[in-house]
Structures are given as structure tokens and as C-alpha cells.
N, CA and C atoms as a LAMMPS dump frame, in Angstrom:
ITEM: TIMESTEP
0
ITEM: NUMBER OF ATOMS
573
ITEM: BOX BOUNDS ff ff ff
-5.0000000000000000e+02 5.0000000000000000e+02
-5.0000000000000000e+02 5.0000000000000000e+02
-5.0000000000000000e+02 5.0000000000000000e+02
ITEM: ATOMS id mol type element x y z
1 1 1 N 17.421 23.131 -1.349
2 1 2 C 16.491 22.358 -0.549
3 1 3 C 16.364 20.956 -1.157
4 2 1 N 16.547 20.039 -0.486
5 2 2 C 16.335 18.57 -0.894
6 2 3 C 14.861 18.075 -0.657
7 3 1 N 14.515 16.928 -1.631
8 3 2 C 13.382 16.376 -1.827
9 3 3 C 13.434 15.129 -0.992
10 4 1 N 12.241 14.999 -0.466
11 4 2 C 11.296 13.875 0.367
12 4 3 C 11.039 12.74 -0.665
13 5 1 N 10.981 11.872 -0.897
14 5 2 C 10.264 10.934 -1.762
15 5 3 C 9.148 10.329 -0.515
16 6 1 N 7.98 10.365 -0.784
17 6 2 C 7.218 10.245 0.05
18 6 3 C 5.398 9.331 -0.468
19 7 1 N 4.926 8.961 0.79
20 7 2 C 3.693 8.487 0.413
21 7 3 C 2.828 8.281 1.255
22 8 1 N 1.569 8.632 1.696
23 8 2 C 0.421 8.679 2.448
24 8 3 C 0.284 6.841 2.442
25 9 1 N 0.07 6.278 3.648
26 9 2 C -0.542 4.956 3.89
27 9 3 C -1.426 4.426 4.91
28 10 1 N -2.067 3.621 4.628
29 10 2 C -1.999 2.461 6.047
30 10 3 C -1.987 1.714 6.165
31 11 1 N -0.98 1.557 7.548
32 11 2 C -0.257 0.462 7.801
33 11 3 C -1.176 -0.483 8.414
34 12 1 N -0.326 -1.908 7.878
35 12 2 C -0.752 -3.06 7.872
36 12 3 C -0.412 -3.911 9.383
37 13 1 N -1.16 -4.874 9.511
38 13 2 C -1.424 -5.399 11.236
39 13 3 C -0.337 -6.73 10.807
40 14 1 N -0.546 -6.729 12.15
41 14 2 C 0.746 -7.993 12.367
42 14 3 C 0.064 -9.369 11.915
43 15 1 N -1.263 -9.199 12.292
44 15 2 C -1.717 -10.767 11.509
45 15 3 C -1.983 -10.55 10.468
46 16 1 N -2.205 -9.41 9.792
47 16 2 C -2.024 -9.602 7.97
48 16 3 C -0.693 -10.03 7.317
49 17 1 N 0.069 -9.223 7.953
50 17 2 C 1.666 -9.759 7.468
51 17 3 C 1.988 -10.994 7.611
52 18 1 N 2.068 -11.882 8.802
53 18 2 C 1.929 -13.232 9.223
54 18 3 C 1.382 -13.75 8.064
55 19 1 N 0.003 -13.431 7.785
56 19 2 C -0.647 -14.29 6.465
57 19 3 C -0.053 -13.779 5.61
58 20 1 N 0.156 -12.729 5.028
59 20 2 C 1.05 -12.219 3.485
60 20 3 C 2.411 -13.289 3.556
61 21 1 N 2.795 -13.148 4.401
62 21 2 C 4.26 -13.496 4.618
63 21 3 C 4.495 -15.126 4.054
64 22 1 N 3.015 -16.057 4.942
65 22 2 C 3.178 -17.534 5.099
66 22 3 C 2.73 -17.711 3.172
67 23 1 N 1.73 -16.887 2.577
68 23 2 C 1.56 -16.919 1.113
69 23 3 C 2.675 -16.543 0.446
70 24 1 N 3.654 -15.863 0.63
71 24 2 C 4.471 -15.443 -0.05
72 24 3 C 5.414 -16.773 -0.221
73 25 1 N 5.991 -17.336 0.99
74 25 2 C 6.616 -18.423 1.095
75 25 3 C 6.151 -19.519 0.712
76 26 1 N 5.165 -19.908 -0.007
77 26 2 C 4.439 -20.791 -0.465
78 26 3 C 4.394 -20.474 -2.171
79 27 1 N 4.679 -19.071 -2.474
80 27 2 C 4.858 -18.709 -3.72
81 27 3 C 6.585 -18.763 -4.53
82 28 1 N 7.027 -18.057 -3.692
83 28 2 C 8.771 -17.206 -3.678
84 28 3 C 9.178 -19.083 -4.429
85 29 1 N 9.302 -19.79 -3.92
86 29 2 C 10.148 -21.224 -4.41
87 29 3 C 9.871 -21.406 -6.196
88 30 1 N 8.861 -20.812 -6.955
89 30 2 C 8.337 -20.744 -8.089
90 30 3 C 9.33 -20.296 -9.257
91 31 1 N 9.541 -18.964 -8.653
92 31 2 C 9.876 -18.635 -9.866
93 31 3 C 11.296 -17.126 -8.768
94 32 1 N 12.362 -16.843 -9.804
95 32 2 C 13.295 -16.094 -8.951
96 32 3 C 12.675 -14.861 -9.834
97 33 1 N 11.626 -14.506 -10.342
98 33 2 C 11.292 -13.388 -11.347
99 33 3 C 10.388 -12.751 -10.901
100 34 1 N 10.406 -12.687 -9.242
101 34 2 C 9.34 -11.638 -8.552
102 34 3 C 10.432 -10.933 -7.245
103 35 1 N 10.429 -9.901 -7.216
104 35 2 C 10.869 -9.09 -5.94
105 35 3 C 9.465 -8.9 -4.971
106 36 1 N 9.847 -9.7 -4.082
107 36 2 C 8.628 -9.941 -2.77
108 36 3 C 9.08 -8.851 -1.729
109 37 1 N 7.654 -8.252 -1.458
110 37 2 C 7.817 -7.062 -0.52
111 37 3 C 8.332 -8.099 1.236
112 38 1 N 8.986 -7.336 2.264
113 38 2 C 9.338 -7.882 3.323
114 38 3 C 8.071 -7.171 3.638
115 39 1 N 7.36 -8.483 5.072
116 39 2 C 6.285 -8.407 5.504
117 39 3 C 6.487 -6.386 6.54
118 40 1 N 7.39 -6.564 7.294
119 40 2 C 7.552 -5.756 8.244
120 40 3 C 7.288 -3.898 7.015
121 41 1 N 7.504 -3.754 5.643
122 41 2 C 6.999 -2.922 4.694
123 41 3 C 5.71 -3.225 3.881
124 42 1 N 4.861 -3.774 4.471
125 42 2 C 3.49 -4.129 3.623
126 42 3 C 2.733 -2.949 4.654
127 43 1 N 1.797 -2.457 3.476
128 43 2 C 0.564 -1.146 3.838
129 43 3 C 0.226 -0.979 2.552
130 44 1 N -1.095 -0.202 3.183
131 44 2 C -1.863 -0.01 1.882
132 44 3 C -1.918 1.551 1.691
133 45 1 N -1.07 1.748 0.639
134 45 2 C -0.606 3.631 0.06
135 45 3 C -2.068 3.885 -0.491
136 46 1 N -2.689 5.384 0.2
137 46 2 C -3.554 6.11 0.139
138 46 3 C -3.556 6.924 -0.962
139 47 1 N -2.04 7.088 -1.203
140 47 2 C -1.835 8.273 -2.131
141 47 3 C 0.241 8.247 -2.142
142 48 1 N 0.433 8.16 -3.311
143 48 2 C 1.781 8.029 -3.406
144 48 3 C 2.298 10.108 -3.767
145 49 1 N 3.29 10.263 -3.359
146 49 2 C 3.65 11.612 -3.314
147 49 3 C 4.723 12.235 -4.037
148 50 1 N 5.257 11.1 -4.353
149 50 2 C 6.974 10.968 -4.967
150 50 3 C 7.497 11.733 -4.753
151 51 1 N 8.518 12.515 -5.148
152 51 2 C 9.513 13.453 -4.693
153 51 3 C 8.844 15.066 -4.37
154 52 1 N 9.162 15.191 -3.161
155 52 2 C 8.27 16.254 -2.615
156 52 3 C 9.234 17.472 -2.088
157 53 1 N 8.976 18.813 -2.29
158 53 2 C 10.657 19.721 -1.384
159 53 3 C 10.442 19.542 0.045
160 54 1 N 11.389 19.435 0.629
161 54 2 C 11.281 19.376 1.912
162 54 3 C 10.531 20.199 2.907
163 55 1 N 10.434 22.102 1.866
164 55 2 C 9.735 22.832 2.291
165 55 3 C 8.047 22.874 2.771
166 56 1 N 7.704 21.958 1.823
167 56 2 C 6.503 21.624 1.422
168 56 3 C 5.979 20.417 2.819
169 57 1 N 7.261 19.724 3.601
170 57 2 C 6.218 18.679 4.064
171 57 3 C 5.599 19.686 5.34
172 58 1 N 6.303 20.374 5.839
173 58 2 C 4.858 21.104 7.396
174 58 3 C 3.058 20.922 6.68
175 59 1 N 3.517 22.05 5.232
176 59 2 C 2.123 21.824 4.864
177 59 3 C 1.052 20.832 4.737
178 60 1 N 1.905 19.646 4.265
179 60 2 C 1.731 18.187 3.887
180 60 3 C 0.714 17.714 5.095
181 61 1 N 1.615 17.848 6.546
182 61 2 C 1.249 17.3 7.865
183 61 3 C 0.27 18.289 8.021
184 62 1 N 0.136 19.16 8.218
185 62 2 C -1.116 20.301 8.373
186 62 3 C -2.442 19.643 7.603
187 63 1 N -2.169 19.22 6.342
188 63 2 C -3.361 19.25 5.584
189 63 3 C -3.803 17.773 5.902
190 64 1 N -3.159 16.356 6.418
191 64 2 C -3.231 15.436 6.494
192 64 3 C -3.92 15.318 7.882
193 65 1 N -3.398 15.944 8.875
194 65 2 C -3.83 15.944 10.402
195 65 3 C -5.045 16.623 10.319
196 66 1 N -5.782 17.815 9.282
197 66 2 C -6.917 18.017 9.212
198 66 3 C -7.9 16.485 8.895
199 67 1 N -7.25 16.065 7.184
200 67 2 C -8.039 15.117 6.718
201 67 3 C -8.397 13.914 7.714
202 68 1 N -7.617 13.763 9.146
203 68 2 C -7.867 12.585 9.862
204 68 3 C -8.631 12.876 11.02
205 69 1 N -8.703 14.388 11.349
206 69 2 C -10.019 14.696 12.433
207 69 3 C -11.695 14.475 11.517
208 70 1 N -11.723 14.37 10.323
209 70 2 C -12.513 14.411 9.484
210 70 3 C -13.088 13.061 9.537
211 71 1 N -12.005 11.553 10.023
212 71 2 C -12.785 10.386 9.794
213 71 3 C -12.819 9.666 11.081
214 72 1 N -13.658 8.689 10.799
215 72 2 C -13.649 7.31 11.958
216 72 3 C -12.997 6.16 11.808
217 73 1 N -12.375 5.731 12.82
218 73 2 C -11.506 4.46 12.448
219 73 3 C -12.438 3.669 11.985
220 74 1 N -12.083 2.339 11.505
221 74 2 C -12.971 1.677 11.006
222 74 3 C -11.97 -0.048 10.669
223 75 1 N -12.985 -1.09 10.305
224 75 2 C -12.044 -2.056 10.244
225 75 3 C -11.793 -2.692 8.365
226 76 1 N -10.719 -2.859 7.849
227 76 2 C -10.755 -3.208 7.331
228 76 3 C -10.11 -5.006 6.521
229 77 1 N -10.863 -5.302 6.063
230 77 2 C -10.523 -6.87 5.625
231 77 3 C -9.48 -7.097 4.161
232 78 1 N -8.579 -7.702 4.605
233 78 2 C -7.544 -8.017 3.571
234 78 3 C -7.796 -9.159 2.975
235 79 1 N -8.411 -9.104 1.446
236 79 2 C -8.944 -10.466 1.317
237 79 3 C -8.642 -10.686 -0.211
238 80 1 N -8.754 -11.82 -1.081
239 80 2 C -8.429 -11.763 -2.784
240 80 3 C -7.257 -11.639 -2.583
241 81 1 N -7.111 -11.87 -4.421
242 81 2 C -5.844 -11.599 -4.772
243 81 3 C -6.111 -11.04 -6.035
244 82 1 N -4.813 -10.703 -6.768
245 82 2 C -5.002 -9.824 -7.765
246 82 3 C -3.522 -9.086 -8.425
247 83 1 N -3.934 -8.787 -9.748
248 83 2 C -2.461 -8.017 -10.182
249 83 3 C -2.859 -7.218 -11.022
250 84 1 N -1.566 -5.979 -11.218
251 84 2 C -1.423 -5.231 -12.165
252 84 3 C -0.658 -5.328 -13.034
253 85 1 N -1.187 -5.289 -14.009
254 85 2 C -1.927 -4.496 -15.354
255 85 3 C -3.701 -5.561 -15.082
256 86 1 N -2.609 -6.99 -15.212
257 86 2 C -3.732 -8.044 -15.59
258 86 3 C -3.106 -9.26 -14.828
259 87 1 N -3.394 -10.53 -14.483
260 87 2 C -3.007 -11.681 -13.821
261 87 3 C -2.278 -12.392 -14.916
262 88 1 N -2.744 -12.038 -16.053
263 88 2 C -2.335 -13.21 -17.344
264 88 3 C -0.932 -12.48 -17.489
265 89 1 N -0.619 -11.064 -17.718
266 89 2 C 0.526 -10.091 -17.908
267 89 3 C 0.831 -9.077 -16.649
268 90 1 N 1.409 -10.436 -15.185
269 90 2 C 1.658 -9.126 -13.968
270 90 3 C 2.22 -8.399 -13.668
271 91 1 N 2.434 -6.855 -13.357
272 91 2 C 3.862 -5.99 -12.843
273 91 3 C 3.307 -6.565 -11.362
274 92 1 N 2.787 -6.141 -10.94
275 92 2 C 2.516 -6.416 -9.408
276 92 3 C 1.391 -7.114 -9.264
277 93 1 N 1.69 -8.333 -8.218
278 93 2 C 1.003 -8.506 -7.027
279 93 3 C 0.355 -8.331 -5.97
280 94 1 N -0.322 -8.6 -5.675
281 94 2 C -1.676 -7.941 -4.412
282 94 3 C -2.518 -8.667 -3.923
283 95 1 N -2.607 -8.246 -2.638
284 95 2 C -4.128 -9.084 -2.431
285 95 3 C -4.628 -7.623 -1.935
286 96 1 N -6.321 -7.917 -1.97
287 96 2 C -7.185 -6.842 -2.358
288 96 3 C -8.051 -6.499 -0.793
289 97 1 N -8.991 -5.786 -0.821
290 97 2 C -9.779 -5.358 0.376
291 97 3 C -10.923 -5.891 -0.034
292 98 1 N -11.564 -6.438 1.206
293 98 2 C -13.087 -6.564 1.347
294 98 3 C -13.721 -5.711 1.793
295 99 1 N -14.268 -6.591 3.005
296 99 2 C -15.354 -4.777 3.772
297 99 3 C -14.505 -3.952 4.277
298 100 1 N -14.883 -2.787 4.403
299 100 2 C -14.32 -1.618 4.962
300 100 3 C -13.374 -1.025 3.558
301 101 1 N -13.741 -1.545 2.109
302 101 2 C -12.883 -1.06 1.493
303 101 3 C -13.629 -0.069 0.756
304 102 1 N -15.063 0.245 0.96
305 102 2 C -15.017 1.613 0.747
306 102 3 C -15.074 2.708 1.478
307 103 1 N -14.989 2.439 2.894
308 103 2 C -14.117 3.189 4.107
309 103 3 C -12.865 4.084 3.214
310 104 1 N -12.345 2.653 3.117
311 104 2 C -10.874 3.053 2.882
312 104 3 C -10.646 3.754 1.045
313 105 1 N -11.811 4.055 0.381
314 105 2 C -11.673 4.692 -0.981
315 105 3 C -11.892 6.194 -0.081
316 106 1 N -13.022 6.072 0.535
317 106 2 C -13.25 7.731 0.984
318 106 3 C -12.168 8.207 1.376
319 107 1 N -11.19 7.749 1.946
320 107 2 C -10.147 7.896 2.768
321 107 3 C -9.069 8.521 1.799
322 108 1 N -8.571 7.768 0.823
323 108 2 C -8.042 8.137 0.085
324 108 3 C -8.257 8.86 -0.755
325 109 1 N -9.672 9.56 -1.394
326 109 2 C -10.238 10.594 -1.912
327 109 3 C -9.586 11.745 -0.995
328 110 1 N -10.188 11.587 0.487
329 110 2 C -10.041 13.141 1.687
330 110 3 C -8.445 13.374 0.884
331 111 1 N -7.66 12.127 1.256
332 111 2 C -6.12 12.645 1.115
333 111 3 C -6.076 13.066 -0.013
334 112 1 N -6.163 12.95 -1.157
335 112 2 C -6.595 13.198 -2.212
336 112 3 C -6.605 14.367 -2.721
337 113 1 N -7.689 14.592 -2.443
338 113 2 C -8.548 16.733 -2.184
339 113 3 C -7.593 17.219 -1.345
340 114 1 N -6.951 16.798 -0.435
341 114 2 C -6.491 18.045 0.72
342 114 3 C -5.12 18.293 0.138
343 115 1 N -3.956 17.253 -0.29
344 115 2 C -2.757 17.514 -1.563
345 115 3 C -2.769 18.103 -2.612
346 116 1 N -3.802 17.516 -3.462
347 116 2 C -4.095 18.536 -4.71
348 116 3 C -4.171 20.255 -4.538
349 117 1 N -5.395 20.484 -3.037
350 117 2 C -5.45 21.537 -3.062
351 117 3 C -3.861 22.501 -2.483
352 118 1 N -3.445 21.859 -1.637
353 118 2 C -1.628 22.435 -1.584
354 118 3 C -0.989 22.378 -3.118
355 119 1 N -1.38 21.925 -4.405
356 119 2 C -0.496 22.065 -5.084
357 119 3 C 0.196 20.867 -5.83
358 120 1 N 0.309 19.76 -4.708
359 120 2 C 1.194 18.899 -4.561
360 120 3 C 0.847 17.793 -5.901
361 121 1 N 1.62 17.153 -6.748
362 121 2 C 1.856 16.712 -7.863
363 121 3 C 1.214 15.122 -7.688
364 122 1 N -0.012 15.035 -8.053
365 122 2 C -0.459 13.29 -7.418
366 122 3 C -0.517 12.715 -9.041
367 123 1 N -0.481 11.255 -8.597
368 123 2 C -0.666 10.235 -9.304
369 123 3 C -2.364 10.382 -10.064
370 124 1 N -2.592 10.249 -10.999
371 124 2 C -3.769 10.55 -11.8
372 124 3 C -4.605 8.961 -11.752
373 125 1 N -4.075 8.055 -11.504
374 125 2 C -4.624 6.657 -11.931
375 125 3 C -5.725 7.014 -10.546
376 126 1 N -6.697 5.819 -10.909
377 126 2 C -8.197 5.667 -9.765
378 126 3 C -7.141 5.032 -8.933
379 127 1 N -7.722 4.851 -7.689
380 127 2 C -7.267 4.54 -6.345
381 127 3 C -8.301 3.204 -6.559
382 128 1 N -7.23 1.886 -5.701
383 128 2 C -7.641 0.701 -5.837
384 128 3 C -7.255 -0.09 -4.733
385 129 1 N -7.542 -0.343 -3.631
386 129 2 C -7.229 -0.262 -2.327
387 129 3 C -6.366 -2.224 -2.679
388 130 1 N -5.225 -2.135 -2.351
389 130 2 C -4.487 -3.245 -2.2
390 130 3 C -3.144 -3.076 -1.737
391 131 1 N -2.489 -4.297 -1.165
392 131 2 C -1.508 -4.901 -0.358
393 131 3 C -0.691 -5.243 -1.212
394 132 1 N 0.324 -4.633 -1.881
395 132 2 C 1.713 -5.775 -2.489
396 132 3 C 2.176 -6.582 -2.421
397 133 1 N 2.232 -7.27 -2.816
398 133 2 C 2.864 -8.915 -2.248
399 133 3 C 4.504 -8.759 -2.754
400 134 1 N 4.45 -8.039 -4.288
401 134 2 C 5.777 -8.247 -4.991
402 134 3 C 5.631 -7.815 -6.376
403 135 1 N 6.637 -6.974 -6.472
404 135 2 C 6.715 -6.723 -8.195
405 135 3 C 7.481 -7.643 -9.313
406 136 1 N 6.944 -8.475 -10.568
407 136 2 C 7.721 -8.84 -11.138
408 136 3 C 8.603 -8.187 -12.332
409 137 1 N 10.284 -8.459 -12.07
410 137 2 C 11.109 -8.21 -12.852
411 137 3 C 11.24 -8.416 -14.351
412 138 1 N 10.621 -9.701 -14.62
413 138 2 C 11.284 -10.27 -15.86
414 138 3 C 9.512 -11.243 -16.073
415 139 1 N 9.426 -11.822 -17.166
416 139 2 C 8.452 -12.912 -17.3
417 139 3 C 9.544 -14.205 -17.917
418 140 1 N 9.768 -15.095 -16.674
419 140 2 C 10.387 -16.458 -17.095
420 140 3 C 9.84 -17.34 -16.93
421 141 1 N 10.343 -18.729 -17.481
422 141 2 C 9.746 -19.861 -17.203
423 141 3 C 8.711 -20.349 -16.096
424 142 1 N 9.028 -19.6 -15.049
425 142 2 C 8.673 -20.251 -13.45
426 142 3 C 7.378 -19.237 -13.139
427 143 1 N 7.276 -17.97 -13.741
428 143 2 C 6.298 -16.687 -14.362
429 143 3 C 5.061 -17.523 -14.342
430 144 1 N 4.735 -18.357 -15.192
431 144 2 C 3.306 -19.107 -15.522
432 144 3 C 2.641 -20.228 -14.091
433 145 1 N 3.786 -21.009 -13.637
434 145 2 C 3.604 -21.664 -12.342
435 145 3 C 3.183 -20.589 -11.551
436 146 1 N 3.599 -20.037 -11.347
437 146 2 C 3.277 -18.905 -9.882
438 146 3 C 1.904 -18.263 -10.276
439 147 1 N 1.482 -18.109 -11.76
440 147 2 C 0.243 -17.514 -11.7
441 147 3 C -0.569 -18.268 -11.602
442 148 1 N -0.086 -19.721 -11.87
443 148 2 C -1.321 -20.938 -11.828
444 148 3 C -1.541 -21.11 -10.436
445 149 1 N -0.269 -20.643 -9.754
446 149 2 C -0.534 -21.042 -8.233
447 149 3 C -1.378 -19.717 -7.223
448 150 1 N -0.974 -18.652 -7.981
449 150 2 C -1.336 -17.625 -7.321
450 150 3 C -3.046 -17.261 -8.073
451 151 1 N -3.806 -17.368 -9.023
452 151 2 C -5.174 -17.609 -8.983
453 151 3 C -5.615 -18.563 -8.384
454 152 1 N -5.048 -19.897 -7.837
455 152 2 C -5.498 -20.91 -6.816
456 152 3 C -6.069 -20.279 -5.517
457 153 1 N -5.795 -18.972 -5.276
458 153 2 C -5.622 -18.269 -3.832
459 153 3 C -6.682 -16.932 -3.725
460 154 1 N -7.675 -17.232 -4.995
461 154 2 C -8.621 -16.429 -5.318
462 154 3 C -9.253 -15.746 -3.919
463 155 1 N -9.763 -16.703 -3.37
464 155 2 C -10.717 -16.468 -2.041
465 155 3 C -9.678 -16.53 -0.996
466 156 1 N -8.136 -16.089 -0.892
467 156 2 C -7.353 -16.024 0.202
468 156 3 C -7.721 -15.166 0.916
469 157 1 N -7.748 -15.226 2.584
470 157 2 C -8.189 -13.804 3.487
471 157 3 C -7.349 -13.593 4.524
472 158 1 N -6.48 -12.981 4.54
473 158 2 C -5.041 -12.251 5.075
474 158 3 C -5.644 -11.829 6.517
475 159 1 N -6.698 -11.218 6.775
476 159 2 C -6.826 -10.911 8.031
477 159 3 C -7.814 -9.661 7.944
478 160 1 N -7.572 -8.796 9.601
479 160 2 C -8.044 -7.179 9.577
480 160 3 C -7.094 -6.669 9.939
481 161 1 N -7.439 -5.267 9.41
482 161 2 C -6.503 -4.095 9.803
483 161 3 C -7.666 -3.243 10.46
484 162 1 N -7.418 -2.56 12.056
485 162 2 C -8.015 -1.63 12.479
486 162 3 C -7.488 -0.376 11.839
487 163 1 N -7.987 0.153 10.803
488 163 2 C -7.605 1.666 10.348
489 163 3 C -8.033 2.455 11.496
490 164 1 N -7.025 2.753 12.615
491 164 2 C -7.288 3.924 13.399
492 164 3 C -6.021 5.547 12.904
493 165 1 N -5.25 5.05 12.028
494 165 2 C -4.031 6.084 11.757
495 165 3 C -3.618 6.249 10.24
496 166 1 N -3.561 7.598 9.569
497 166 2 C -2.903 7.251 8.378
498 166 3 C -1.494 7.905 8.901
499 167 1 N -0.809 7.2 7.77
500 167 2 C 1.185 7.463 8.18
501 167 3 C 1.448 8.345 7.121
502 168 1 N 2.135 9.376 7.098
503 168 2 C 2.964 9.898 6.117
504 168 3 C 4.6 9.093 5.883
505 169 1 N 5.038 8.511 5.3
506 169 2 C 6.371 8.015 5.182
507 169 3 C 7.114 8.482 4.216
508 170 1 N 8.637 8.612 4.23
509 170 2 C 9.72 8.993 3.601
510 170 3 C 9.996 7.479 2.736
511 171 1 N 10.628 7.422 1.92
512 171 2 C 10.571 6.087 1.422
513 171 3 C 12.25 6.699 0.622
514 172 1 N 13.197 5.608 1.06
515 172 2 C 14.122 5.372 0.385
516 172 3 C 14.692 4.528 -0.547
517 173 1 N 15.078 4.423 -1.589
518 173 2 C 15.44 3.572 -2.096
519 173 3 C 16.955 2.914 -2.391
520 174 1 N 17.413 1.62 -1.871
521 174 2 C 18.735 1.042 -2.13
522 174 3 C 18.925 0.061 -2.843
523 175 1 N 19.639 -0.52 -2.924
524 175 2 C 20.245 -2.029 -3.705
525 175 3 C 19.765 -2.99 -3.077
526 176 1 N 19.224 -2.711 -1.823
527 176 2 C 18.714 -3.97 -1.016
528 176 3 C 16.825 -3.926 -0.838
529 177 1 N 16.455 -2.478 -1.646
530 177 2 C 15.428 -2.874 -1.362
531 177 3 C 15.22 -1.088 -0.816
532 178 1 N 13.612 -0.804 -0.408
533 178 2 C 12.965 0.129 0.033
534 178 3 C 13.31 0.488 1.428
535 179 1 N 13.314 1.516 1.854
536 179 2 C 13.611 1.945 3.777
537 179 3 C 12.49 2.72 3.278
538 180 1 N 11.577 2.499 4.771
539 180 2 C 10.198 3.254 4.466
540 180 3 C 10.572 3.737 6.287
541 181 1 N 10.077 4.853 6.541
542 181 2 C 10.501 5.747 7.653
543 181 3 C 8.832 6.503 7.908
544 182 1 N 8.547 6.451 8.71
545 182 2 C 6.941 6.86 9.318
546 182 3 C 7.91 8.79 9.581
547 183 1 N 7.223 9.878 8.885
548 183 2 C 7.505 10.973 8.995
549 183 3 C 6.244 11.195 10.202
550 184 1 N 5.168 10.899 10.226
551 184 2 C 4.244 11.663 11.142
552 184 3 C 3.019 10.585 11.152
553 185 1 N 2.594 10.119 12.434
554 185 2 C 0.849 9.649 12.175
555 185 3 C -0.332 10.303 12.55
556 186 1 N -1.268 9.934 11.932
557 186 2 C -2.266 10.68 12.144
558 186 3 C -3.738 9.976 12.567
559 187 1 N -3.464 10.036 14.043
560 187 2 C -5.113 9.782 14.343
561 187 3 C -6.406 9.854 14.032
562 188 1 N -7.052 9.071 13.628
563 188 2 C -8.215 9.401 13.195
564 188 3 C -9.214 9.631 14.26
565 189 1 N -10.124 10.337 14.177
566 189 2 C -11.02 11.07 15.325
567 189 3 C -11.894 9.541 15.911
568 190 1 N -11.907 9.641 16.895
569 190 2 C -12.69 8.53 17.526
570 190 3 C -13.916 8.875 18.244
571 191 1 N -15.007 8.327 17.518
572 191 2 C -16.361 8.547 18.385
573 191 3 C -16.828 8.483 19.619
């Protein structure tokens, strides 16, 4: 039986990407020591799943299509910026959530509880609701410009996302980059 590499999300609106996209291009000329996510793969992962048996995804969708009769859509704001570990020392890039972003923690808790209880092998770190912009490769010369430019963008605000669906996706990986594939969505119950 072959493995899924997989990850719970939600997906991102066309005018957030538009804005991710026009910041990115205002960044990318800086420095060649960041791999920038393509707008058309920006979302915000609920819960990453990594390699999963294939046997396992019915259950997956069972327990996920419960967790989404459970909530209300709701809106959320793509706003800040931000990195991991730290801004001074970044692996990744992000911009962060405003309102509706503790909507979107509960959200990712439900998914959370309903995987664990299947079994399924999760990521231990707290859940921190953000947008990738780009992971950096290397720290070079052009590394320090881009952070001087990218804390300039403190109060940046990307847009809304109507959270009405979480996605389960397959996520591949190539030489050119991520193939992310929507396995199933899931409606969230509407009042």
C-alpha cells in the first residue's frame, strides 16, 4: 500500500493571492536566497499530515466531514507579517491572521482532536494561523535587505478569506516545486 503525503487547509481567495503575489514581487528582486510560494498554492494548513497509508485516507474524510458539520463559516483577515524561527534568523515567511483568527485556531484544534483520535501521526508544535510567502534556502548577502524590507510591511493587509470549506490535499513534491491536489472538501455547516 502506498503513502499519501498529505495536509488539512484553507484555501486562500483570489484577492489575497493578488496581494501576496504583488508583495512578493516587490520582495523576490532582493535577494535569490528565498523559494517564493506560487500565488495559485498559498492556504493556510490546519494541520499538516505527512505521509499517510492510503488505507487510512476514507477514515481521514469521515473524521474531517464530521469536524466541518461541527462549524460556521466565518471570515477571515490576512494581515502582518512575520517569520519562522525569528525575523532576525528566517526559515519561513508569512503573513499572519487578524480577526477571525481565533475562528480559525478552533478550527484547527476540531481537526486536531478528530486525527489524533484515528491514530494519525500529527505535528506536536502549537498551531499559528499563517500564509507562506517563501522559505529561505541559504542566508546571503541580499538575506538582510529583504528583512529590512520585509519588517517595512509590518501593518501589510492581504485581504479576506470567506472560510466556508476545509480541503484535504495530497501534496507532491518535484524539482520544480510542490503539486498540491484537493483530495476532498468539506463544507462547513451554514446557519
Amino acid at each position: 500500500m502506498r503513502n499519501i503525503r498529505s495536509f488539512v487547509a484553507v484555501e486562500s481567495s483570489p484577492e489575497v493571492q493578488q496581494a501576496a503575489a504583488r508583495l512578493i514581487e516587490q520582495l523576490q528582486p532582493l535577494t535569490s536566497d528565498v523559494k517564493w510560494v506560487e500565488s495559485h498554492n498559498m492556504h493556510l494548513t490546519l494541520q499538516f499530515l505527512g505521509e499517510v497509508p492510503e488505507g487510512k485516507i476514507p477514515a481521514i474524510i469521515e473524521a474531517l466531514r464530521k469536524v466541518a458539520v461541527q462549524c460556521t463559516p466565518f471570515q477571515l483577515e490576512i494581515r502582518g507579517i512575520g517569520a519562522f524561527p525569528s525575523i532576525r534568523r528566517p526559515n519561513v515567511l508569512w503573513l499572519g491572521v487578524g480577526e477571525g483568527g481565533t475562528e480559525l485556531a478552533a478550527l484547527a484544534q476540531k481537526v486536531q482532536r478528530a486525527l489524533q483520535a484515528l491514530g494519525v501521526q500529527l505535528d506536536q508544535r502549537p498551531f499559528h494561523g499563517h500564509l507562506t510567502l517563501g522559505r529561505v534556502r541559504r542566508g546571503g548577502p541580499g538575506l538582510e535587505k529583504l528583512i529590512a524590507r520585509f519588517e517595512q510591511q509590518e501593518d501589510f493587509v492581504a485581504g479576506w478569506i470567506y472560510v466556508q470549506n476545509i480541503t484535504l490535499f495530497s501534496s507532491q513534491l518535484t524539482p520544480h516545486g510542490p503539486i498540491y491536489r484537493p483530495l476532498e472538501h468539506f463544507p462547513l455547516r451554514h446557519c
